[in-house]
C-alpha positions as CSV (number, residue, x, y, z in Angstrom):
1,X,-10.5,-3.9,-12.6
2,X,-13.2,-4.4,-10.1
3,X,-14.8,-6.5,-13.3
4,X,-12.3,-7.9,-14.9
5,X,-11.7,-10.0,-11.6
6,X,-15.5,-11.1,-11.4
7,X,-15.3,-12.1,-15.1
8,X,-12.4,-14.1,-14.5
9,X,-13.8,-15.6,-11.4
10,X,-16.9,-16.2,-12.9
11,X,-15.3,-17.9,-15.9
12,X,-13.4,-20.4,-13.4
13,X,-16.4,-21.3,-11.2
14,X,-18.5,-21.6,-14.4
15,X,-15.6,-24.5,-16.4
16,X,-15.7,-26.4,-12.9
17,X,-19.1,-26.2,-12.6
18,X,-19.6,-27.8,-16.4
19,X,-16.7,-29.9,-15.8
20,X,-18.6,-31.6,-12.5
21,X,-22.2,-30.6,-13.9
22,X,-22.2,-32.9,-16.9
23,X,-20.2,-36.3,-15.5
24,X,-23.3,-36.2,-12.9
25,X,-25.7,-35.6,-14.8
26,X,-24.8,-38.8,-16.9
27,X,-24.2,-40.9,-13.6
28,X,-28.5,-39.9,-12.1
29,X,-29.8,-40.1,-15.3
30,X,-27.8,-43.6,-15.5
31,X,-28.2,-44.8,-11.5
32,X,-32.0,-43.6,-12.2
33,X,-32.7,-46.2,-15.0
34,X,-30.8,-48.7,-13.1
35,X,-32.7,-48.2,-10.2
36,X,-35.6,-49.1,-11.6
37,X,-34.5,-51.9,-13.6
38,X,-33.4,-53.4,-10.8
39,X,-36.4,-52.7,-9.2
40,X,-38.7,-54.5,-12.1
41,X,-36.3,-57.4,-11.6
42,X,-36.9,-57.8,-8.2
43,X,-40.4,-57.7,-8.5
44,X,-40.7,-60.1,-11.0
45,X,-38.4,-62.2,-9.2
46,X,-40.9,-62.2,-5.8
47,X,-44.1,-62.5,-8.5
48,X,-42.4,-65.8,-10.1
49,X,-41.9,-67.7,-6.6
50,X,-45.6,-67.0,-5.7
51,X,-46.8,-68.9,-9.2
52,X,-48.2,-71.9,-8.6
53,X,-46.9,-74.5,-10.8
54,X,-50.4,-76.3,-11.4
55,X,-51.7,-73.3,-13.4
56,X,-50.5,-75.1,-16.3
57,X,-53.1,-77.7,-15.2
58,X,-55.8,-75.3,-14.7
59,X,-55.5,-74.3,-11.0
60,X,-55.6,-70.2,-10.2
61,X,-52.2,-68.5,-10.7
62,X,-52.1,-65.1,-8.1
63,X,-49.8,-62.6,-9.0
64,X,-48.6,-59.8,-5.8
65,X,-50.3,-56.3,-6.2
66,X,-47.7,-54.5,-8.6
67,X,-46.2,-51.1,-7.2
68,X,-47.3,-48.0,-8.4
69,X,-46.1,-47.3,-11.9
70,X,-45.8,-51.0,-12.3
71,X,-47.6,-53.6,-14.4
72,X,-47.2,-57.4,-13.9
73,X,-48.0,-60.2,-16.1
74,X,-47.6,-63.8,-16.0
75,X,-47.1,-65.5,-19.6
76,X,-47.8,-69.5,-20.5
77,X,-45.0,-70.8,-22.4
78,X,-46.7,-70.0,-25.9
79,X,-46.1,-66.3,-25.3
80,X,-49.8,-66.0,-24.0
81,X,-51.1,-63.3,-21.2
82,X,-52.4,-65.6,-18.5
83,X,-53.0,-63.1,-15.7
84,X,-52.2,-60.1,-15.2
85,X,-51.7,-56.9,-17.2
86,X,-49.2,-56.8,-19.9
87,X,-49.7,-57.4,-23.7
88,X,-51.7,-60.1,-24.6
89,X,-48.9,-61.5,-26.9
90,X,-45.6,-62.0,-25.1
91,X,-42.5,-59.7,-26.6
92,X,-38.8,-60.7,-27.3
93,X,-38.3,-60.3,-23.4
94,X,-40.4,-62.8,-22.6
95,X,-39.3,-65.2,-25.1
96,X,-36.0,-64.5,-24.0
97,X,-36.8,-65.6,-20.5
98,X,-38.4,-68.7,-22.2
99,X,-35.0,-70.0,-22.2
100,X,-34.2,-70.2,-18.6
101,X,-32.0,-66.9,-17.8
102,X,-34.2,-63.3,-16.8
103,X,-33.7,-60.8,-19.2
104,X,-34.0,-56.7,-19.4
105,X,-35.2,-54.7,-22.2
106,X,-36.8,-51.7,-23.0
107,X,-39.9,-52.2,-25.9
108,X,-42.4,-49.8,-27.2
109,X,-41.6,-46.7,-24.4
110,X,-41.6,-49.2,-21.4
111,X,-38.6,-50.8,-19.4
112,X,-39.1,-54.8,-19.3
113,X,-37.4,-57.5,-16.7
114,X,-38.4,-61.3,-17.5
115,X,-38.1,-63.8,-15.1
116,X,-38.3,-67.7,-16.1
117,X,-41.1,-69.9,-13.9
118,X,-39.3,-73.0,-13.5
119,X,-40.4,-76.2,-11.8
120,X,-38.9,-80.0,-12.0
121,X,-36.3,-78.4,-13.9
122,X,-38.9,-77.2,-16.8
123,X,-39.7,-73.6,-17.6
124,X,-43.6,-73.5,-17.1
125,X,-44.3,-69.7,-17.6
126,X,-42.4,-66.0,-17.3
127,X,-43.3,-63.1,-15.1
128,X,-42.8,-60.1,-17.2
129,X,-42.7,-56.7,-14.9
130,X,-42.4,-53.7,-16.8
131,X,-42.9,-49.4,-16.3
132,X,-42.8,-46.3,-18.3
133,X,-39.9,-45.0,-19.4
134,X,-41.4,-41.4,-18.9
135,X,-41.8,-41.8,-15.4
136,X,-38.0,-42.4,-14.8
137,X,-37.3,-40.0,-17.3
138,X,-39.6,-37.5,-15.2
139,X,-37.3,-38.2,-12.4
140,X,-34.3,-37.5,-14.6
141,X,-35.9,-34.3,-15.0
142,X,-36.5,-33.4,-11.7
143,X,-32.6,-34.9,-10.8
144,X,-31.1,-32.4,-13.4
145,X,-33.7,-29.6,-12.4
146,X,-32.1,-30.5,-8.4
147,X,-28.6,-30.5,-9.8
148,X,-29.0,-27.4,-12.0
149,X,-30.8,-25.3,-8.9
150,X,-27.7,-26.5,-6.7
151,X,-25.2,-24.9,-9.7
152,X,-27.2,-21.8,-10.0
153,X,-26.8,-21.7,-6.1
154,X,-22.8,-22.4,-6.5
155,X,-22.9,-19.5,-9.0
156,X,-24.7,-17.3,-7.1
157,X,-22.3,-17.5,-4.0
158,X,-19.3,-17.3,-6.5
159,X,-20.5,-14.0,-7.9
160,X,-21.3,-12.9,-4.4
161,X,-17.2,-13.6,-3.3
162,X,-15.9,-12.5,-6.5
163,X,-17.7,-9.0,-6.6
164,X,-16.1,-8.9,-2.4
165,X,-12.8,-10.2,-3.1
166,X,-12.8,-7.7,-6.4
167,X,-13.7,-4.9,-3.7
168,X,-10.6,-6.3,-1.9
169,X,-8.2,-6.0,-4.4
170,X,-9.9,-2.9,-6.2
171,X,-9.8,-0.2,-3.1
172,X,-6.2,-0.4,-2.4
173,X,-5.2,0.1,-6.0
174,X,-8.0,2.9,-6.5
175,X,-6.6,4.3,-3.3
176,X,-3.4,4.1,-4.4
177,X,-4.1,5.7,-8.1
178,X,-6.4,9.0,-6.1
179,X,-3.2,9.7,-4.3
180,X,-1.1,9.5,-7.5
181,X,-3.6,11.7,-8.9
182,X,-3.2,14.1,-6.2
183,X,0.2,14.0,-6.0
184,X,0.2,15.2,-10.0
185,X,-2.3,17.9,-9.3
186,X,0.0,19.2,-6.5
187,X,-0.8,18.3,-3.4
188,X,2.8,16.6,-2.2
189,X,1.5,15.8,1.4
190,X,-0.7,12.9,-0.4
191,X,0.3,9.3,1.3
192,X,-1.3,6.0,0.1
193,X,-2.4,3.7,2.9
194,X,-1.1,0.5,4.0
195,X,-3.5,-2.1,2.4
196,X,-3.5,-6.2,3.5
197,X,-2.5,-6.9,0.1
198,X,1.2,-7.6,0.9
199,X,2.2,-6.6,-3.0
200,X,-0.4,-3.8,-3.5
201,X,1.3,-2.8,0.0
202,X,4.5,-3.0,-1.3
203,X,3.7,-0.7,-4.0
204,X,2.1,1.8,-1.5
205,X,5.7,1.7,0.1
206,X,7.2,2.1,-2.7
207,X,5.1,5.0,-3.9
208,X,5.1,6.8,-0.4
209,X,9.1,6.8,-0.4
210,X,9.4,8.1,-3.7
211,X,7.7,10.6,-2.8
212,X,9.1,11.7,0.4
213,X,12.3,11.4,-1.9
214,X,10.7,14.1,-4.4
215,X,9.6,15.9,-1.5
216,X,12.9,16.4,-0.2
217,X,14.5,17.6,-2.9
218,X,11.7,19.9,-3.3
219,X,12.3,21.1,0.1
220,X,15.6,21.6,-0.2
221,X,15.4,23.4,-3.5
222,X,13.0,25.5,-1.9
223,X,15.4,26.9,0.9
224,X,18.5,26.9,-1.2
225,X,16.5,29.3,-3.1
226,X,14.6,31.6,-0.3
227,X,18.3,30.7,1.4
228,X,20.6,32.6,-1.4
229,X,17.8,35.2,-1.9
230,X,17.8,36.4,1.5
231,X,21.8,35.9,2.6
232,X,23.0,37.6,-0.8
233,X,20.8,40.7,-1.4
234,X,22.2,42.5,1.0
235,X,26.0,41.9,0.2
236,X,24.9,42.5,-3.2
237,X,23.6,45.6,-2.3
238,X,26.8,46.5,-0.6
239,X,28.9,45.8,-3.0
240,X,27.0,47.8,-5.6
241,X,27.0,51.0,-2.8
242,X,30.7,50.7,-2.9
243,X,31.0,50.7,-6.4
244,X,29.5,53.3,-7.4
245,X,31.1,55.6,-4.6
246,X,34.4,54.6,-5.7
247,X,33.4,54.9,-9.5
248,X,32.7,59.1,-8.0
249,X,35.7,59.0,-5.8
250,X,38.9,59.4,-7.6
251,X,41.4,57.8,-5.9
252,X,39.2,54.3,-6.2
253,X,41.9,51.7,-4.6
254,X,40.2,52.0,-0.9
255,X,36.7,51.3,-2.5
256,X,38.1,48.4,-4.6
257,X,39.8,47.0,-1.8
258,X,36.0,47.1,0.4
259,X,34.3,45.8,-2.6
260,X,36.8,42.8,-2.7
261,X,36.0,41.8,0.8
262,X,32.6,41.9,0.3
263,X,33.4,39.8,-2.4
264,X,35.1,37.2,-0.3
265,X,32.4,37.2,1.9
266,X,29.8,36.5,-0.3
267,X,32.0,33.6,-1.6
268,X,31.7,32.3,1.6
269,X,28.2,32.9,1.6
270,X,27.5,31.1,-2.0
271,X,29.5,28.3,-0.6
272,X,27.8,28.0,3.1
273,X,24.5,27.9,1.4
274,X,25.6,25.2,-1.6
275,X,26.9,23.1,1.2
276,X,23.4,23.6,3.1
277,X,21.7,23.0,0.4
278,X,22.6,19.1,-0.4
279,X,19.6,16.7,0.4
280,X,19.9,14.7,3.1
281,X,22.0,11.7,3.0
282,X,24.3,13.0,0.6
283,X,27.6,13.5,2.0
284,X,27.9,17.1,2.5
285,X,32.0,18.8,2.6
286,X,33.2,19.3,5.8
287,X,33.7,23.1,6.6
288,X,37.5,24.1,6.9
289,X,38.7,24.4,10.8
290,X,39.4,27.4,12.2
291,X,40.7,29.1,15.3
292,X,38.0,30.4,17.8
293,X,39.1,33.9,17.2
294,X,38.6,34.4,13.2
295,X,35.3,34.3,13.2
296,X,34.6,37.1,16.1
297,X,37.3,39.0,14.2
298,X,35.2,38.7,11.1
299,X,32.1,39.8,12.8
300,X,33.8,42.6,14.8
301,X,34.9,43.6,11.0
302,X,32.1,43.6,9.3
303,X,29.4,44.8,12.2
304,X,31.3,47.3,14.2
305,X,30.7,49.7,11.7
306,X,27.1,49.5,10.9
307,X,26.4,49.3,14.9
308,X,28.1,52.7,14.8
309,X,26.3,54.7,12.6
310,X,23.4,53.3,14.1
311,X,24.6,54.7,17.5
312,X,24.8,51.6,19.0
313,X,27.5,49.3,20.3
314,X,29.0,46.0,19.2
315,X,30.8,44.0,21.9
316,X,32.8,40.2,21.1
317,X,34.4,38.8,24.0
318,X,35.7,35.1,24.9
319,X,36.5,34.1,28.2
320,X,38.9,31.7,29.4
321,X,38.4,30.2,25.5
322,X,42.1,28.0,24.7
323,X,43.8,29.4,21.6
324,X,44.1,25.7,20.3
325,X,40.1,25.4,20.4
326,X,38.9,25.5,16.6
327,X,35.5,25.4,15.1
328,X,34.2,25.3,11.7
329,X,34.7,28.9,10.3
330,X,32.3,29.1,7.5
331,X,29.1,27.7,9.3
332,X,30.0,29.6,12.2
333,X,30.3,33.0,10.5
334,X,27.6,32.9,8.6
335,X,25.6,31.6,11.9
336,X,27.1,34.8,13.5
337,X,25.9,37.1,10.7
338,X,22.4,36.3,10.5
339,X,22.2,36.9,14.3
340,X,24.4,39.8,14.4
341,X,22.3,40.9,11.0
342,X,19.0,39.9,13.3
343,X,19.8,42.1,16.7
344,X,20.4,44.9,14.3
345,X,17.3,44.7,12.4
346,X,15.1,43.9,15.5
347,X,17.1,44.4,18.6
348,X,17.9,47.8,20.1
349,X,20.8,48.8,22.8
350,X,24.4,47.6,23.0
351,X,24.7,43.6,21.8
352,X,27.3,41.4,23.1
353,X,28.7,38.4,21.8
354,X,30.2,36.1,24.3
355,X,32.3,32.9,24.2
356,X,32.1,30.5,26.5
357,X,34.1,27.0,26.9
358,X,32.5,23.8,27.7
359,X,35.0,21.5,27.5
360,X,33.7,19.8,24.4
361,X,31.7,22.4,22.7
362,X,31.9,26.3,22.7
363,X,28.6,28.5,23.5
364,X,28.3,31.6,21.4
365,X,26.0,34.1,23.1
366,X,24.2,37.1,21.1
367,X,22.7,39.2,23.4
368,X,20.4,43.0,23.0
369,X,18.7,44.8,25.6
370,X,15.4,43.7,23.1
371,X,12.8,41.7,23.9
372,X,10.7,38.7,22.3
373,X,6.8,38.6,22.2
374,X,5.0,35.3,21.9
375,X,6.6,31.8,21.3
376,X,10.4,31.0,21.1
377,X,10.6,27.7,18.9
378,X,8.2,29.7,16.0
379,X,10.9,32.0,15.7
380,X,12.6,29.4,13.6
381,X,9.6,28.4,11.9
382,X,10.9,28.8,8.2
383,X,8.7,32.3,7.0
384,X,7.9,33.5,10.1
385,X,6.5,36.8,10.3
386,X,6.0,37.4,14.1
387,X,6.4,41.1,15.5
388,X,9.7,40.4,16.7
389,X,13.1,39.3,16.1
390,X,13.6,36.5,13.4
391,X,11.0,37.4,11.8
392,X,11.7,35.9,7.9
393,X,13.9,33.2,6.6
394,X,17.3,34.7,8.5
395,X,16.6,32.1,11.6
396,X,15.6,29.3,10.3
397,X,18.8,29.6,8.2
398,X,20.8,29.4,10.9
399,X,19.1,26.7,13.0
400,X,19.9,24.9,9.6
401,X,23.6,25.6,9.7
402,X,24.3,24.8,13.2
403,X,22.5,21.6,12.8
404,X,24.0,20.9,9.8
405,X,27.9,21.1,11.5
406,X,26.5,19.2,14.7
407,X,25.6,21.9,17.1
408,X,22.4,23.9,18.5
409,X,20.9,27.0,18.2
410,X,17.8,28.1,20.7
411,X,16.4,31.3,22.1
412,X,18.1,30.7,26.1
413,X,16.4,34.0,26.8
414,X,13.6,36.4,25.7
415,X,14.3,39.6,27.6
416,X,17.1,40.6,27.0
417,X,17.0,38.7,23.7
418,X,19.5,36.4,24.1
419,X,20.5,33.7,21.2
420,X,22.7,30.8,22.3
421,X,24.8,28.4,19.8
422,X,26.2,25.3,20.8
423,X,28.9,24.2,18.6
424,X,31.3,21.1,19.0
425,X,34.9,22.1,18.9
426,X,38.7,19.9,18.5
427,X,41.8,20.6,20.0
428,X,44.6,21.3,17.8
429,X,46.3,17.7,16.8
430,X,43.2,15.7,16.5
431,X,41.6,14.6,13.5
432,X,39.3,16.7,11.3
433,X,35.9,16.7,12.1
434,X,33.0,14.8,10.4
435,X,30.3,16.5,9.0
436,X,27.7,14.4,9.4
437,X,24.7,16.8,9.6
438,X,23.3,15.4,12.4
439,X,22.4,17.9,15.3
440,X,23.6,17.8,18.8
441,X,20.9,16.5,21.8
């Protein structure tokens, strides 16, 4: 690109410079030969009043020094050299001036002015001045040669912009085209730079949101994957368990019956995750309201048991919490099972879960007599693989989901462990509640 502009440049200065170059060319080489025409004339003219008119009687005749380059002659009106230089015979010019009016010619490589010498009304001679035509025409020359070096200079200083102005629309577009090239060999962090070409800049933009756009989606596809893998192996697992010990059981209705819960649940699951999983700005489907109470009741269902055999104990309680309070079940379960899923893994000792009511939002509080090492926010860092609880994908998964229906989730406490969810509630009779995905402050 960078020479296609100087070509192009180059191509304009040079048609201007022609298009200027050869008119004034014409006009010295023209003003030049007029010059000195003029200049012969004027000469002649002072030579002819300085003639004294009784030469013709045989009295001197004194002609003024000619200027250099010059020759001056005075000629007796039959056409003979009577002082002076000149030819001896006089030439059309001077017979020309014979008849009263001053001529210009140009004869045998020389230009010629002729002025009449006129007294009582009688021509009595002609002063003929005349120069070479090469000396004007060496002047010609050495205009052109002035003209040309003043072009070459134009030139010079046009190549010199264009080759900086081609370096000025170049770089952004060579920027722009490494990024792209970076961006198709993998690197999606690549950004081009703003330029101060407004339309190369444009572009830039252009690019840049594109591929945050691609990014995104990316991103999103990403978790939904690392999402589903992690939040349905182990129901899968489960449900296989069960399964198979009702498959060696033989009355099988009890196993069935646990295998179709697990089912439901990993419905829910599937359909938490799909709804987490849209890219931003998409409207995403607001999650069905339910009483405060389902969800514990869920948990309490599910976890009890597993506590149990692990010798521990599982504890859901809600104080003061109105029975018309409702929250988003889905979100809100499968918030509660990663943490309850989380204490288990990582925690040790008796884990509570308590509700409290805060007018406008509920706080759900999962607590174990654990304990956290190191920082609090990376423990929702999306693969985190710290020594301690949330280690993993589990975390940053919920963080997601509570964000997602408009709450918060943090670490309020590191020993005891203690996770806190903020979500917003409604009171029975107001209207459903939009899911925007945007978090709480």
């Amino acid at each position: 690109m960078r020479q296609r502009v100087v070509r192009v440049a180059l191509t304009a200065v040079l048609v201007a410079l022609v298009l200027l170059a050869v008119p004034l060319a014409l006009a010295i080489r023209s003003s030049l030969y007029a010059d000195q025409r003029d200049a012969l004339e004027r000469a002649a003219l002072a030579a002819a009043v300085r003639v004294n008119p009784d030469y013709t009687r045989g009295d001197p005749a004194e002609l003024p020094a000619a200027a250099s380059g010059q020759r001056l002659g005075l000629y007796d009106p039959r056409l003979r050299l009577h002082t002076g230089t000149g030819p001896r015979t006089g030439d059309d010019a001077v017979s020309r001036a014979l008849a009263g009016k001053a001529t210009r010619a140009s004869s045998g490589g020389e230009l010629v002015a002729a002025v009449p010498v006129s007294h009582a009304e009688q021509v009595i001679g002609v002063v003929r001045a005349s120069s070479s035509v090469a000396d004007v025409r060496g002047r010609v020359f050495a205009g052109w040669a002035a003209l040309a070096g003043v072009a070459a200079l134009a030139l010079t200083v046009a190549v010199l912009v264009a080759r900086r102005q081609a370096r000025a629309l170049a770089a952004p577009l060579e920027d722009l085209s490494r990024h792209c090239r970076a961006v198709a060999e993998g690197d999606l962090t690549a950004r081009a730079a703003p330029s101060t070409i407004a339309e190369i800049d444009q572009v830039a933009r252009t690019h840049n949101d594109m591929l945050h756009s691609l990014t995104e989606l990316l991103r999103h596809e990403r978790n939904f994957t690392a999402n589903a893998s992690h939040q349905l192996r182990t129901p899968l697992t489960g449900l296989q368990l069960t399964l198979e010990a009702g498959l060696a059981q033989d009355d099988t209705r009890p196993a069935l019956e646990e295998a179709l819960a697990a089912t439901r649940r990993l419905h829910e699951t599937v359909e938490e995750v799909l709804r987490l999983s849209r890219p931003a700005g998409l409207p995403r489907p607001a999650a069905p309201d339910r009483p405060v109470r389902e969800p514990l009741a869920q948990a309490e269902e599910r976890w009890h048991g597993l506590f149990a055999r692990d010798g521990r104990r599982l504890e859901l309680t809600a104080q003061d919490v109105p029975d018309d309070v409702r929250v988003p079940g889905g979100p809100v379960t499968e918030i509660l099972n990663v943490l309850l899923d989380n204490a288990r893994v990582h925690g040790r000792g008796t884990v509570r879960v308590t509700v409290r009511d805060l007018d406008d939002a509920l706080a759900f509080d999962i607590a174990d007599e654990g304990a956290v090492d190191g920082d609090g926010v990376r423990l929702f860092e999306r693969g985190h693989s710290g020594g301690g609880p949330g280690a993993g994908i589990g975390l940053a998964l919920a963080r997601d989901l509570a964000v997602a229906l408009g709450g918060r989730l943090s670490l309020a406490r590191a020993a005891p462990t203690t996770f806190t969810l903020l979500v917003p509630v409604r009171r029975e009779g107001t209207g459903p509640q939009d899911d925007t995905g945007q978090g709480a402050r």
